[in-house]
N, C-alpha and C positions, 0 to 999 in steps of 0.2 A: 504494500500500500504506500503511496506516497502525500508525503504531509504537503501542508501548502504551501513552506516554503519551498519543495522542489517539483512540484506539480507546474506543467507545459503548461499553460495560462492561454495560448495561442500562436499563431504565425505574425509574427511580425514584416518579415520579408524573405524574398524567393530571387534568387542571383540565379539568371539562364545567360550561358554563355553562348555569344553569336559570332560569327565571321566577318560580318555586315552590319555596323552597327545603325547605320543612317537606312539600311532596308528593314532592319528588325524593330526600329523604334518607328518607321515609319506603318509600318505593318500594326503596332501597337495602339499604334495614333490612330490614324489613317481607319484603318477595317476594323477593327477591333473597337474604338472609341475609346478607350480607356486614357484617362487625361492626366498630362504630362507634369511631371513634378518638376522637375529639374534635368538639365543635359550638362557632359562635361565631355571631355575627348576621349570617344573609346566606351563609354560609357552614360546610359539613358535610366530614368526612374519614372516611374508610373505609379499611379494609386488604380487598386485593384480591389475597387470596395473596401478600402483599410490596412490592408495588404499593401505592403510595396513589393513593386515588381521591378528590381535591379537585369539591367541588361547591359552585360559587359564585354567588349573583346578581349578574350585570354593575351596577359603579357606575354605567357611560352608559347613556342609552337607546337608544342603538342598537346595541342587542344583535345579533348575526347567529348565534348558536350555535354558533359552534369553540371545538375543543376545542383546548391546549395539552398539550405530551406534553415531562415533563420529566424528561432521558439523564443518568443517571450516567456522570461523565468522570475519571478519577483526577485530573488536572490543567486547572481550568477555563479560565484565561489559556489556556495551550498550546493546546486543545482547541477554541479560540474563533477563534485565528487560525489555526493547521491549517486549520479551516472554510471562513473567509473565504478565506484564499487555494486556495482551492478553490471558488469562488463561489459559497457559501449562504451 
């Protein structure tokens, strides 16, 4: 069982990594509608009903396309070894 201070509380934000960053944000904008928080080079932010949706070009080249999915935790120390010692 997990107490509330290491209980996932929600998604905060979701990091999809693109090739294209001015086709993927425009894709976002554009068809999708979802409206644009901020831009910076390489990288685009969108609100996704409360959700941020981080769209970034990988600095390496060897990109593989995962996504990163980042948990709102009240207490991030706590919430880290909570984790671990549960082995993730």
């Amino acid at each position: 069982m997990t107490s509330s201070t290491t209980a996932i509380q929600g998604l905060g934000q979701v990091l999809v990594n693109v090739t294209d960053i001015d086709r993927a944000a425009a894709f976002y904008r554009d068809v999708l509608g979802l409206p644009l928080l901020m831009r910076f080079p390489g990288m685009a932010f969108f609100d996704a009903d409360g959700v941020r949706l981080y769209l970034a070009e990988p600095e390496q080249p060897d990109f593989d396309g995962r996504a990163t999915l980042y948990f709102r935790v009240p207490d991030i120390a706590v919430a880290v070894e909570a984790l671990e010692a549960r082995g993730v």
